[in-house]
N, CA, C, O and CB atoms as a CASP TS submission, in Angstrom:
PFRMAT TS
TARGET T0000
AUTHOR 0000-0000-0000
METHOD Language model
MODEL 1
PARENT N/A
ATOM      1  N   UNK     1     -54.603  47.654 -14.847  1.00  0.00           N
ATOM      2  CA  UNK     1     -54.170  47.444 -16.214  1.00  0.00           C
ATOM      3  C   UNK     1     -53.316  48.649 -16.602  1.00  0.00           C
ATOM      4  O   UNK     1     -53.761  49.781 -16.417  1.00  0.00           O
ATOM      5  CB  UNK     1     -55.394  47.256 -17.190  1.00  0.00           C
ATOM      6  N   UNK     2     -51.994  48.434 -17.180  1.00  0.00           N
ATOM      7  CA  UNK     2     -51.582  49.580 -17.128  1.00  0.00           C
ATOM      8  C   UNK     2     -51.886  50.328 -19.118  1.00  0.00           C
ATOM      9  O   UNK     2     -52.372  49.666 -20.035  1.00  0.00           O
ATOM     10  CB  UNK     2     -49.834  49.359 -16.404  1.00  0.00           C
ATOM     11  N   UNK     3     -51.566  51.306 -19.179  1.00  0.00           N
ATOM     12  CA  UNK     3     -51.728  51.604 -20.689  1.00  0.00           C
ATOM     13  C   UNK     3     -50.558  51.311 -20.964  1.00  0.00           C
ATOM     14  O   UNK     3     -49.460  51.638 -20.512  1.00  0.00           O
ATOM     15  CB  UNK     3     -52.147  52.987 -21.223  1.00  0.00           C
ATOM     16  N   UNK     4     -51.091  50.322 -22.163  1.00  0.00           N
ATOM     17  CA  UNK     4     -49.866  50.682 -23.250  1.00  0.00           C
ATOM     18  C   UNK     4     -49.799  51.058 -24.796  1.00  0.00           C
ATOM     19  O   UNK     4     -49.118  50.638 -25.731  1.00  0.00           O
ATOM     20  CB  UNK     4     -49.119  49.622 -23.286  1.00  0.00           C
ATOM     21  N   UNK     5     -50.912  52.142 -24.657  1.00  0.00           N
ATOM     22  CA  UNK     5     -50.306  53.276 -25.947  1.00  0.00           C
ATOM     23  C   UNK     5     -49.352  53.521 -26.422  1.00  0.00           C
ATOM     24  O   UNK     5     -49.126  53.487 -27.631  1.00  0.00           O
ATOM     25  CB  UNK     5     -50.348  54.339 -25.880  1.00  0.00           C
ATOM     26  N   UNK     6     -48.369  53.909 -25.288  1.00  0.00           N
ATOM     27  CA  UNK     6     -47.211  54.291 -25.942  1.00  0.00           C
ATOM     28  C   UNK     6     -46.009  53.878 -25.872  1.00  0.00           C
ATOM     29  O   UNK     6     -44.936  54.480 -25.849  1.00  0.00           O
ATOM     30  CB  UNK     6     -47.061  55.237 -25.805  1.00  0.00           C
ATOM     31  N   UNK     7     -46.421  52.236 -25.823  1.00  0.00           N
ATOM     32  CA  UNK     7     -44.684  51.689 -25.313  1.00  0.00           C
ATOM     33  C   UNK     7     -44.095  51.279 -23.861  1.00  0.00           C
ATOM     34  O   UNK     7     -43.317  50.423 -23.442  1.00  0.00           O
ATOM     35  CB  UNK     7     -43.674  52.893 -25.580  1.00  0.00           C
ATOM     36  N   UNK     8     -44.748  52.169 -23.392  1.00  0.00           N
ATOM     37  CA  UNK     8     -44.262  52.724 -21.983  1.00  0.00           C
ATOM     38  C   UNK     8     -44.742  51.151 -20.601  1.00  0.00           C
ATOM     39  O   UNK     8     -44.449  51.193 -19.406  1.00  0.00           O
ATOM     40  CB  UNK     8     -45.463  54.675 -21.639  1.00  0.00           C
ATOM     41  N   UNK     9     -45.258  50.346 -21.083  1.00  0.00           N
ATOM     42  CA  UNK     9     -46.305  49.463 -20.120  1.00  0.00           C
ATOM     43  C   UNK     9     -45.300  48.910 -19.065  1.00  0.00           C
ATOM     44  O   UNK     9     -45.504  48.915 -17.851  1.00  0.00           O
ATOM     45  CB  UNK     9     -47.211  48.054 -20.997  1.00  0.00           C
ATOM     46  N   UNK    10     -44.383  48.514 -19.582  1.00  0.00           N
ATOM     47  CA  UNK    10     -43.274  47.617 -18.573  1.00  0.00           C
ATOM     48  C   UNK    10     -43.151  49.063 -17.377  1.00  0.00           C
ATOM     49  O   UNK    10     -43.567  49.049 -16.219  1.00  0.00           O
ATOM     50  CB  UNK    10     -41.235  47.026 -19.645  1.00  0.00           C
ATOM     51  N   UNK    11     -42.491  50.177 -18.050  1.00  0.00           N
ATOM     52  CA  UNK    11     -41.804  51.121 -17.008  1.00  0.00           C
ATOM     53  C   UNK    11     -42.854  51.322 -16.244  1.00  0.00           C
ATOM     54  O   UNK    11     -42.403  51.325 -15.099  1.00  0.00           O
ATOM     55  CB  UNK    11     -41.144  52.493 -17.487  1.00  0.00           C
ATOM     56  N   UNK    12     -44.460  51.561 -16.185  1.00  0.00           N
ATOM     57  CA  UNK    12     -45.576  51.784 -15.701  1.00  0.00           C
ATOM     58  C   UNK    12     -46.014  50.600 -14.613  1.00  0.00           C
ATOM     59  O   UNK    12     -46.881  50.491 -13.745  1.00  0.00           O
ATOM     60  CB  UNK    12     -46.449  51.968 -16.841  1.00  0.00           C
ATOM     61  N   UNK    13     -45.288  50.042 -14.967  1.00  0.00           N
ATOM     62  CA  UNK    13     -45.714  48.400 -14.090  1.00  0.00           C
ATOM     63  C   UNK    13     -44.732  48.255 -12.634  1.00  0.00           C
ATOM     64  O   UNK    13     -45.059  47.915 -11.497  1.00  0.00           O
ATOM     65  CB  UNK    13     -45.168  46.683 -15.356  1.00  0.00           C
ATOM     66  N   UNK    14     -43.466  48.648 -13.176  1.00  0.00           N
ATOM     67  CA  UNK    14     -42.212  48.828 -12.266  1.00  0.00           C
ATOM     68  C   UNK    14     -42.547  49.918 -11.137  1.00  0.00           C
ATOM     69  O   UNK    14     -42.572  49.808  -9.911  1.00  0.00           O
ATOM     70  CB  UNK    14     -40.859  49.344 -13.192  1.00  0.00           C
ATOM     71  N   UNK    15     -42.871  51.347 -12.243  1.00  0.00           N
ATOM     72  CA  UNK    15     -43.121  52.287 -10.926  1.00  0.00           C
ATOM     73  C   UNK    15     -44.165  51.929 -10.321  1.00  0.00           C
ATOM     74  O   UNK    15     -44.090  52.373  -9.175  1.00  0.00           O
ATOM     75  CB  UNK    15     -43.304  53.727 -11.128  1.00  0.00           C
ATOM     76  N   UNK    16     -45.360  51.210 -10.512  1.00  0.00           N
ATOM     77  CA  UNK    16     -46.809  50.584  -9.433  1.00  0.00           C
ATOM     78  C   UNK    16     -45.827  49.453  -8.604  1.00  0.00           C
ATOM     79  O   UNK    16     -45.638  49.357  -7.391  1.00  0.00           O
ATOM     80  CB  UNK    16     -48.571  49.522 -10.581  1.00  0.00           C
ATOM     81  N   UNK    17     -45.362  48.764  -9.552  1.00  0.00           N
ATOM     82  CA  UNK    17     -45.119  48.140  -8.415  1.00  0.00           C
ATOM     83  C   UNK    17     -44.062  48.129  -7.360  1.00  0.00           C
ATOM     84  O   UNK    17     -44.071  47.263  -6.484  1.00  0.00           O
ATOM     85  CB  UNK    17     -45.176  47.241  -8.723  1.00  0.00           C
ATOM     86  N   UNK    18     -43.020  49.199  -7.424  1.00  0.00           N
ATOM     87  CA  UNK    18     -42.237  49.354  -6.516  1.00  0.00           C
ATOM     88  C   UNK    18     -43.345  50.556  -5.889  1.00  0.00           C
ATOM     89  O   UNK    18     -43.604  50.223  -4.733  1.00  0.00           O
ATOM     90  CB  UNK    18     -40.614  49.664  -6.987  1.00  0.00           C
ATOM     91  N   UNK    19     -43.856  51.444  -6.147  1.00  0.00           N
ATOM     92  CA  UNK    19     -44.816  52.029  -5.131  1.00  0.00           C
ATOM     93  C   UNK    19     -45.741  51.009  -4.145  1.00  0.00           C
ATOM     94  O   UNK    19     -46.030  51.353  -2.999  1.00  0.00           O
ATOM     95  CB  UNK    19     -45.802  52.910  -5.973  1.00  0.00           C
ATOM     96  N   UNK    20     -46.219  49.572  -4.781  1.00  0.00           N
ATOM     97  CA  UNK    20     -46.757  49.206  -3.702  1.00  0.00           C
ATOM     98  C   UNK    20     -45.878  48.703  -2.630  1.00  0.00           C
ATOM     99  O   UNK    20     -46.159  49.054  -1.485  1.00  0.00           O
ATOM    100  CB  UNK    20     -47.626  48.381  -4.014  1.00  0.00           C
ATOM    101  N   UNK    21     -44.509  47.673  -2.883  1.00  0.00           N
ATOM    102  CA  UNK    21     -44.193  47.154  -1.915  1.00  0.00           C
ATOM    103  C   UNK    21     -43.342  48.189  -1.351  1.00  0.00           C
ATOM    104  O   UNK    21     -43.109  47.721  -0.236  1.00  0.00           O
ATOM    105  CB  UNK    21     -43.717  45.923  -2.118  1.00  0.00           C
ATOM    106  N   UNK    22     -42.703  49.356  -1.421  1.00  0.00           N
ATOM    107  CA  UNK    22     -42.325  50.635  -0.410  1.00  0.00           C
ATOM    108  C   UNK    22     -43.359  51.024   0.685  1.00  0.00           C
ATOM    109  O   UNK    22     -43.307  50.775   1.890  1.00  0.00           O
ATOM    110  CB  UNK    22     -42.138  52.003  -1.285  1.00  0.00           C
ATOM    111  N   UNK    23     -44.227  51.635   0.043  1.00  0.00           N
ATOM    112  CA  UNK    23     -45.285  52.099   0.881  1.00  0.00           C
ATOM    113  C   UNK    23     -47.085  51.638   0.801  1.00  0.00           C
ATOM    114  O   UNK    23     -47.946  52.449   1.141  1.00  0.00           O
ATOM    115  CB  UNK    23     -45.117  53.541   0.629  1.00  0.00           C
ATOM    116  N   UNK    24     -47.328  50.649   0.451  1.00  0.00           N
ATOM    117  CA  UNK    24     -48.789  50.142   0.711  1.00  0.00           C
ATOM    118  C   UNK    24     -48.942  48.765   1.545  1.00  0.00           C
ATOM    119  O   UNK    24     -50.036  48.264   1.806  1.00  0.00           O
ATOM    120  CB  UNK    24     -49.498  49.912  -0.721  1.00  0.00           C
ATOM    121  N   UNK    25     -47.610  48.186   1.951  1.00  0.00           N
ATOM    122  CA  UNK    25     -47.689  46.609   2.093  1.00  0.00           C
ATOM    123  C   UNK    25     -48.663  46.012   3.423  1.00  0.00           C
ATOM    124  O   UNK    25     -48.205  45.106   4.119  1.00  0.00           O
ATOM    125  CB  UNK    25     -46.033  46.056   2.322  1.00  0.00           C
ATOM    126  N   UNK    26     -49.886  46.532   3.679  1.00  0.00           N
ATOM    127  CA  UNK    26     -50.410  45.860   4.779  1.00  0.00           C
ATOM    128  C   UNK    26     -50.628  44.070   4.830  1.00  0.00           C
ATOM    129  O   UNK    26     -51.131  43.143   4.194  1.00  0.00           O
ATOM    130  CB  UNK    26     -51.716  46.570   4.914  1.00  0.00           C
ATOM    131  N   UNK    27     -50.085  44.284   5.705  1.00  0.00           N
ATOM    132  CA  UNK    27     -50.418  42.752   6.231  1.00  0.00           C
ATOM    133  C   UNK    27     -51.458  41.885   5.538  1.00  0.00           C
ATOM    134  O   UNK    27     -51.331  40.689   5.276  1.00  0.00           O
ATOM    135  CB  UNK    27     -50.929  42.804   7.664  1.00  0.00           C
ATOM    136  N   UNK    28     -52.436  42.611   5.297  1.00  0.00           N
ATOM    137  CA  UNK    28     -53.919  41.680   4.964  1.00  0.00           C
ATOM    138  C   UNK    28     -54.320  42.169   3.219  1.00  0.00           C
ATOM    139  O   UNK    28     -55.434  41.924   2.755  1.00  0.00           O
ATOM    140  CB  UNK    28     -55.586  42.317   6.357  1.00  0.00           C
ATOM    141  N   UNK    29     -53.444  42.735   2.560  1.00  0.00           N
ATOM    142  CA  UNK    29     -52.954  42.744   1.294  1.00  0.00           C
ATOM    143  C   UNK    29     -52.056  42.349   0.167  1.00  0.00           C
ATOM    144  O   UNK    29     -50.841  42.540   0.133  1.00  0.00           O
ATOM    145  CB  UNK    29     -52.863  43.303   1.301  1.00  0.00           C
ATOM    146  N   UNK    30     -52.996  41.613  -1.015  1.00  0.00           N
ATOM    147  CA  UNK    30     -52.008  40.496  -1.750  1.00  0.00           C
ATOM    148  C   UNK    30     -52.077  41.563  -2.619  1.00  0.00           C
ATOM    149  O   UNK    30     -52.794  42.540  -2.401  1.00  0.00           O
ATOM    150  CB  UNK    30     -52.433  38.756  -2.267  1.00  0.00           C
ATOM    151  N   UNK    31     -51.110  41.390  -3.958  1.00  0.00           N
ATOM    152  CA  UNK    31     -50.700  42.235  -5.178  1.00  0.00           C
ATOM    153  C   UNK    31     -50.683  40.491  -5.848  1.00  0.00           C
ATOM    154  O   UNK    31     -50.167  39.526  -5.285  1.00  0.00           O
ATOM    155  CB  UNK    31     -48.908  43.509  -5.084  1.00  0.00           C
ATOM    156  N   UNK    32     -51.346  40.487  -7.074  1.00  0.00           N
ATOM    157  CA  UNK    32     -51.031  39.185  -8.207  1.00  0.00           C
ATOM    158  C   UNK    32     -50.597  39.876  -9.412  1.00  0.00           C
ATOM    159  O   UNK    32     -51.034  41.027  -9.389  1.00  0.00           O
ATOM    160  CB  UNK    32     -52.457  38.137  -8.655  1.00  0.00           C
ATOM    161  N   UNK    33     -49.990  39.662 -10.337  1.00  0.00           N
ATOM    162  CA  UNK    33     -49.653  40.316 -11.721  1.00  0.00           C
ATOM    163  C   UNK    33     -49.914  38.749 -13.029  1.00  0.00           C
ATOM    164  O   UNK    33     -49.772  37.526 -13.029  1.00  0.00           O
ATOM    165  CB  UNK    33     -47.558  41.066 -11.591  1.00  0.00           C
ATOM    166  N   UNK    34     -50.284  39.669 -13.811  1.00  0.00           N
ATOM    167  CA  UNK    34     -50.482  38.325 -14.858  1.00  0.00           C
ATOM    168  C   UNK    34     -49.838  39.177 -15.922  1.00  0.00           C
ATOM    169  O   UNK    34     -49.521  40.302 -15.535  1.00  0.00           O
ATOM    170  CB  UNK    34     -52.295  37.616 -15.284  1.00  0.00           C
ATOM    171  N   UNK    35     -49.586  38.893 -17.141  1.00  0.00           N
ATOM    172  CA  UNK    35     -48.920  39.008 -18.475  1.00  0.00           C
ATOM    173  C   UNK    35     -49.466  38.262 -19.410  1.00  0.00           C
ATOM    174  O   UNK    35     -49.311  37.055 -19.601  1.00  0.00           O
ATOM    175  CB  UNK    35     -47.603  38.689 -18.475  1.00  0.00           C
ATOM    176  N   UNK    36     -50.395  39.354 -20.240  1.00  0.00           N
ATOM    177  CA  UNK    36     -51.512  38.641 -20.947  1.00  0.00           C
ATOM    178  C   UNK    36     -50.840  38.901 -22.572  1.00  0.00           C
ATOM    179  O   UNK    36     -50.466  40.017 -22.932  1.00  0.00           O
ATOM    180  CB  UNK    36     -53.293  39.429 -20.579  1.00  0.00           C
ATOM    181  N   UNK    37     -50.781  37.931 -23.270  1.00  0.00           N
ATOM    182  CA  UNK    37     -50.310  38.224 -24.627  1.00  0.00           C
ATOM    183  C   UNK    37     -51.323  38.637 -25.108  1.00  0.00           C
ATOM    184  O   UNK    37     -52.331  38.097 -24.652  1.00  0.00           O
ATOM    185  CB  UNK    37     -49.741  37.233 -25.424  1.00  0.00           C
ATOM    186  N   UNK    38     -51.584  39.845 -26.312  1.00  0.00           N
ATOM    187  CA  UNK    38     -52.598  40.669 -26.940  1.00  0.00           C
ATOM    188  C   UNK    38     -51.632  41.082 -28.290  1.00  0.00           C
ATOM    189  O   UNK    38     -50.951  42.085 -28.503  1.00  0.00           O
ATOM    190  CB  UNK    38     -53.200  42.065 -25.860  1.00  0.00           C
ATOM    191  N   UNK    39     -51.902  39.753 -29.169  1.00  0.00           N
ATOM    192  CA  UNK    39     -51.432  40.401 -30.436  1.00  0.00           C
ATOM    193  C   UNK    39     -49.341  40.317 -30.387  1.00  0.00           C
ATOM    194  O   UNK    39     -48.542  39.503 -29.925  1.00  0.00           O
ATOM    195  CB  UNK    39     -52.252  42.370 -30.369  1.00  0.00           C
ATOM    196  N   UNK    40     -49.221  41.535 -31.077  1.00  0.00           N
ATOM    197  CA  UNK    40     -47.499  41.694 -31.266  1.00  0.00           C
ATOM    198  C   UNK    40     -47.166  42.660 -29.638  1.00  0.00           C
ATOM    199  O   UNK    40     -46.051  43.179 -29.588  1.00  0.00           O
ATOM    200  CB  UNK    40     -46.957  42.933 -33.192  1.00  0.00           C
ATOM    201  N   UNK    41     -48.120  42.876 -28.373  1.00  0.00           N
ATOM    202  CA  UNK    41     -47.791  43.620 -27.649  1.00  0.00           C
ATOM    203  C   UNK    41     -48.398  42.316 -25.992  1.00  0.00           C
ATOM    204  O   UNK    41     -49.110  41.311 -26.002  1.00  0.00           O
ATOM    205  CB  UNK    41     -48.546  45.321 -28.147  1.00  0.00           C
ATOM    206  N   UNK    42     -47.839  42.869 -25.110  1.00  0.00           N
ATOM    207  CA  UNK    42     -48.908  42.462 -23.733  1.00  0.00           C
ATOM    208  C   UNK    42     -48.921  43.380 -22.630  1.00  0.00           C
ATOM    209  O   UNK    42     -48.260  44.279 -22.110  1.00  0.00           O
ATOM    210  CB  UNK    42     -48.511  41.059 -22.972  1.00  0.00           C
ATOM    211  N   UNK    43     -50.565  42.371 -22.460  1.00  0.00           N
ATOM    212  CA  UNK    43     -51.100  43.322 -21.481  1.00  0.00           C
ATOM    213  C   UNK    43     -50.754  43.145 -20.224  1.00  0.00           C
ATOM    214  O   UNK    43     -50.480  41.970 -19.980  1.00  0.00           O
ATOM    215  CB  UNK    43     -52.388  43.368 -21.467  1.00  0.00           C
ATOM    216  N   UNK    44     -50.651  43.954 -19.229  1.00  0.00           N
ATOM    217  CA  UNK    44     -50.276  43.645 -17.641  1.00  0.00           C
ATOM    218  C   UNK    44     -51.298  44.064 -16.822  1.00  0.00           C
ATOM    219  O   UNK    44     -51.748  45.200 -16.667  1.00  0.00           O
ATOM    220  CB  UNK    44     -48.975  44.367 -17.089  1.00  0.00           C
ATOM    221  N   UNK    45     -51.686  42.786 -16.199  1.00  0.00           N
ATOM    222  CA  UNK    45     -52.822  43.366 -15.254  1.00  0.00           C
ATOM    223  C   UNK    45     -52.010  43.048 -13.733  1.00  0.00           C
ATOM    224  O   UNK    45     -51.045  42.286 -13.697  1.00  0.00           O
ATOM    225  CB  UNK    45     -54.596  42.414 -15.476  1.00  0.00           C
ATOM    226  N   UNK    46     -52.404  43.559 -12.823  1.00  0.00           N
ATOM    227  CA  UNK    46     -52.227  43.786 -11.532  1.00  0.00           C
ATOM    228  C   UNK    46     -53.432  43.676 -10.783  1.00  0.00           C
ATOM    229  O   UNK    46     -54.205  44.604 -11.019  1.00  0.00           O
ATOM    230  CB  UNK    46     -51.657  44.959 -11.352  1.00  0.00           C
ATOM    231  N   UNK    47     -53.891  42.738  -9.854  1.00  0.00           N
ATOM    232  CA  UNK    47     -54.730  42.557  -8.435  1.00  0.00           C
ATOM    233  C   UNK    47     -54.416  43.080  -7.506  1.00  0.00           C
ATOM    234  O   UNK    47     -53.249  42.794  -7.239  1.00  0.00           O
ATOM    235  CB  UNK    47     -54.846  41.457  -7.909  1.00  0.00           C
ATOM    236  N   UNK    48     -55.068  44.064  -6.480  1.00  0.00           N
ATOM    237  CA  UNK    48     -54.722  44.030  -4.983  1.00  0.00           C
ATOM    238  C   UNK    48     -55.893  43.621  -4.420  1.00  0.00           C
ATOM    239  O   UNK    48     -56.874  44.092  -4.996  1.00  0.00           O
ATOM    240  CB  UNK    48     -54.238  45.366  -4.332  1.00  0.00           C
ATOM    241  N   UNK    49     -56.124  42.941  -3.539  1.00  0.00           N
ATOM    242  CA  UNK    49     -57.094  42.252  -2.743  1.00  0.00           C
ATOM    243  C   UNK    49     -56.963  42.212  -1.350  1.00  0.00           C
ATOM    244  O   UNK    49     -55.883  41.984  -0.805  1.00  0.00           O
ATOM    245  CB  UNK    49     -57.176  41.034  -3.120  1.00  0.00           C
ATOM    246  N   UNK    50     -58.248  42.470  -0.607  1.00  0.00           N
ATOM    247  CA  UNK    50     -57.789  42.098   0.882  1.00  0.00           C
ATOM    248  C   UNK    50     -57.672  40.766   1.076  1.00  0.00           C
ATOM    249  O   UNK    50     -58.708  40.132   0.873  1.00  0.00           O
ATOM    250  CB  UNK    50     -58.703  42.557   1.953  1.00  0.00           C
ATOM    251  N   UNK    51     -56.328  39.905   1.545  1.00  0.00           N
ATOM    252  CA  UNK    51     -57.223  38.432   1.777  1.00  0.00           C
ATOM    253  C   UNK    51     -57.875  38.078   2.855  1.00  0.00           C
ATOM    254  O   UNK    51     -57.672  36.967   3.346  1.00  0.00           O
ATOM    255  CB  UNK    51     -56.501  37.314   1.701  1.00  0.00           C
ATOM    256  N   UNK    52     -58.805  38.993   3.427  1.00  0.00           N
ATOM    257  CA  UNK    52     -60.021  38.833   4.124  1.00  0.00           C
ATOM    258  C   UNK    52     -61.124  39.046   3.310  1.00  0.00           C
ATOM    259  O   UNK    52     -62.216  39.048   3.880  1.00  0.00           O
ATOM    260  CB  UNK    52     -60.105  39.654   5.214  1.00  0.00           C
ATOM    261  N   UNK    53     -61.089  39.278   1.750  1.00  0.00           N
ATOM    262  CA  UNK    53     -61.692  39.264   1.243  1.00  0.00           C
ATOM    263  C   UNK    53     -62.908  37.793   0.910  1.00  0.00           C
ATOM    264  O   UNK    53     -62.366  36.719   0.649  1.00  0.00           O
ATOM    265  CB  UNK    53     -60.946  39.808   0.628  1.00  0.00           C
ATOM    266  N   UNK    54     -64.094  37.826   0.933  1.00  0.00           N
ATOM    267  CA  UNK    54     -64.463  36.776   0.695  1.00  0.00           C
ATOM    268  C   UNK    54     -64.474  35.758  -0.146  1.00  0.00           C
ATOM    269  O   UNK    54     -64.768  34.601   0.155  1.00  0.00           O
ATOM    270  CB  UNK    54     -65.041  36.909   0.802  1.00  0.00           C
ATOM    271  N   UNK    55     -63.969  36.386  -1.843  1.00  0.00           N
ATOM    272  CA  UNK    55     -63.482  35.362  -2.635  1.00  0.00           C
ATOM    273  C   UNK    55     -62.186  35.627  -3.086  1.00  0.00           C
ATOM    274  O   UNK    55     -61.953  35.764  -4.287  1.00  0.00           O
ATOM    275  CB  UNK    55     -64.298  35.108  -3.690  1.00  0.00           C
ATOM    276  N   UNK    56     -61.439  35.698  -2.342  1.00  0.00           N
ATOM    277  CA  UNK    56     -59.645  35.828  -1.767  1.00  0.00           C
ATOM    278  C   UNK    56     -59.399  34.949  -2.954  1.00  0.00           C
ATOM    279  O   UNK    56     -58.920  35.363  -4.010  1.00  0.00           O
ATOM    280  CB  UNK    56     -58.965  35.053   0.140  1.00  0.00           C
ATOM    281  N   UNK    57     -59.871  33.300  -2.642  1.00  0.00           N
ATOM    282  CA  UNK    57     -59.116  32.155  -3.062  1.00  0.00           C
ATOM    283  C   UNK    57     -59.753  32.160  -4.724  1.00  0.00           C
ATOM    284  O   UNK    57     -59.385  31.124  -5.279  1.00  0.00           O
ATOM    285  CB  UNK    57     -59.454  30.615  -1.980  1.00  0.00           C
ATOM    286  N   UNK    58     -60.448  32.885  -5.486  1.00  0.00           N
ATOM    287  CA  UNK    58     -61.331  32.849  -6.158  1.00  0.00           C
ATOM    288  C   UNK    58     -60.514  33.840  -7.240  1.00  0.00           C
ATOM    289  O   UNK    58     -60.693  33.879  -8.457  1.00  0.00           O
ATOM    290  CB  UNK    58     -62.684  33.168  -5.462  1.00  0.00           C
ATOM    291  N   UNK    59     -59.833  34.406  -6.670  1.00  0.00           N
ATOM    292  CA  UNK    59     -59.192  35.529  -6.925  1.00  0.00           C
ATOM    293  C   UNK    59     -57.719  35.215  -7.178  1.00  0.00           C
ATOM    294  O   UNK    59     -57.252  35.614  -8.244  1.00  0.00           O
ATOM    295  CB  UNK    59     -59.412  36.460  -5.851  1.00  0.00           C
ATOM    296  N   UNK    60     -56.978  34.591  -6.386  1.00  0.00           N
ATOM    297  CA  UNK    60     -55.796  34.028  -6.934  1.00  0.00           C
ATOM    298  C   UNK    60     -55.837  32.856  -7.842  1.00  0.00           C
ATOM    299  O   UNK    60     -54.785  32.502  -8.373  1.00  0.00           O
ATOM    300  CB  UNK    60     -55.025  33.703  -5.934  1.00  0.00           C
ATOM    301  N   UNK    61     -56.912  32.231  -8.071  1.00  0.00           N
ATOM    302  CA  UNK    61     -57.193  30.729  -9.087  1.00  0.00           C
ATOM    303  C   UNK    61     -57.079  31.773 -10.253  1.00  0.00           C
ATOM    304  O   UNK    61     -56.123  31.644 -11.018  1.00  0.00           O
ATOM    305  CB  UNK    61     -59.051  29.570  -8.962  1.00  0.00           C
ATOM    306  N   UNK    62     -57.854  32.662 -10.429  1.00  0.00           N
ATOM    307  CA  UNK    62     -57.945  33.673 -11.766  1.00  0.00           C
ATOM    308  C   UNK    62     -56.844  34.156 -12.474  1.00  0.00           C
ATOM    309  O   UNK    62     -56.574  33.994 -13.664  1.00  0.00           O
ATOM    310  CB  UNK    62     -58.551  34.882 -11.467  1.00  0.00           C
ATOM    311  N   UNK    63     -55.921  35.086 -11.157  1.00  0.00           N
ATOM    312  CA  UNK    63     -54.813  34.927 -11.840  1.00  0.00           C
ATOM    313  C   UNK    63     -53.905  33.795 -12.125  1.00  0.00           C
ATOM    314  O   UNK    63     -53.274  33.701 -13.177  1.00  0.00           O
ATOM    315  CB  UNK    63     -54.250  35.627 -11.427  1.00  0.00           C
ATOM    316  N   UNK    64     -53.868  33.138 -11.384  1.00  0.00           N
ATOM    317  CA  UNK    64     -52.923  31.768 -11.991  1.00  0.00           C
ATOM    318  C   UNK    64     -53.547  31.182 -13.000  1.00  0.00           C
ATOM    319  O   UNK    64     -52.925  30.253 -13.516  1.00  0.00           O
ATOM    320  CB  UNK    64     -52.648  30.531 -10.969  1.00  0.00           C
ATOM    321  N   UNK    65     -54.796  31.493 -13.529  1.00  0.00           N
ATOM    322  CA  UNK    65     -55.308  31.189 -14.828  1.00  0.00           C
ATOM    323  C   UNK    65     -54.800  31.808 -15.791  1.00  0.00           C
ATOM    324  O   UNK    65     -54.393  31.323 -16.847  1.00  0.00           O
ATOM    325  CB  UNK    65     -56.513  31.353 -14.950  1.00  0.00           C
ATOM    326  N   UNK    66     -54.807  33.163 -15.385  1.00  0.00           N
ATOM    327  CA  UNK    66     -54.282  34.094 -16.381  1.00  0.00           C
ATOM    328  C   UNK    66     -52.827  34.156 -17.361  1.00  0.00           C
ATOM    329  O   UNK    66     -52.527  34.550 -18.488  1.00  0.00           O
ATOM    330  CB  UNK    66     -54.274  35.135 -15.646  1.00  0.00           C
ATOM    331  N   UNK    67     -52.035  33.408 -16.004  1.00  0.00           N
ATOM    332  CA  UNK    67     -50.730  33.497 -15.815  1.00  0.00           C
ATOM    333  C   UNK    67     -50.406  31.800 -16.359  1.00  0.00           C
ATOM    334  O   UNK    67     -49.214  31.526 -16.499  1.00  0.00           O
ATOM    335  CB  UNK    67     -50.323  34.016 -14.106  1.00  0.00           C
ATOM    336  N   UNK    68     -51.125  31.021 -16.569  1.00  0.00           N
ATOM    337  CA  UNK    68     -51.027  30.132 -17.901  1.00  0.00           C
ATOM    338  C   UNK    68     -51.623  30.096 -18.439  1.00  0.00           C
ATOM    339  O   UNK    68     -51.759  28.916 -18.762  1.00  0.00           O
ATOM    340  CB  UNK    68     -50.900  29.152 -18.056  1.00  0.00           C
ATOM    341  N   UNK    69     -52.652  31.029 -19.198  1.00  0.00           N
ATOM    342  CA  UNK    69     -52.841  31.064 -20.110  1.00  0.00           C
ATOM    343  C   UNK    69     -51.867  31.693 -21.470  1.00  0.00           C
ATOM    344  O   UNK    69     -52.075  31.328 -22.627  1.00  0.00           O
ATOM    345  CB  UNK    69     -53.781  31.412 -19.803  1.00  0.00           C
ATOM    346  N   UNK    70     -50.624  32.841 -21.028  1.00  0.00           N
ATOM    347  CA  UNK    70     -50.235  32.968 -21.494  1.00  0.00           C
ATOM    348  C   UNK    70     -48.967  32.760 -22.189  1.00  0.00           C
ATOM    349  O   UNK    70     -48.353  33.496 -22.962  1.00  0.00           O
ATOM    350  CB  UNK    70     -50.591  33.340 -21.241  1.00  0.00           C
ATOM    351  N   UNK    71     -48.582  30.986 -21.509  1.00  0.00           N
ATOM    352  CA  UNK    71     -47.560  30.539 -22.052  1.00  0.00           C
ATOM    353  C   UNK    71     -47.927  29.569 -23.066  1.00  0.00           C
ATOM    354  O   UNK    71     -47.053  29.004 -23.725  1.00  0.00           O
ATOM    355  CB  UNK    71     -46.738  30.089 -21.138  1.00  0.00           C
TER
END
């Protein structure tokens, strides 16, 4: 979740997420992002998961929940 106190949430989201796909991208690692409306501002959440994880699929249903819930 990134903060957004001060405005700043989008630029905070960009630098995570160009840090992950430069240098974290293993093979057996997903990244999901959702965009949660909260009021006159939104929130950004970010997943990383192994998908050897055991509720992998449990885990992307959530965010794609997330990710209509907010249209």
């Amino acid at each position: 979740m990134c903060d957004s106190s001060d405005g700043r949430t989008p630029a905070r989201f960009r630098k995570f997420t160009s840090w992950y796909y430069r240098n974290l991208k293993p093979d057996d690692l997903f990244k999901m992002d959702a965009h949660l409306p909260d009021g006159d501002r939104t929130t950004i959440l970010s997943g990383i998961l192994s998908t050897r994880h055991p509720y992998f699929s449990q885990f992307v249903e959530l965010f794609k929940s997330l990710s209509k819930a907010e249209k």
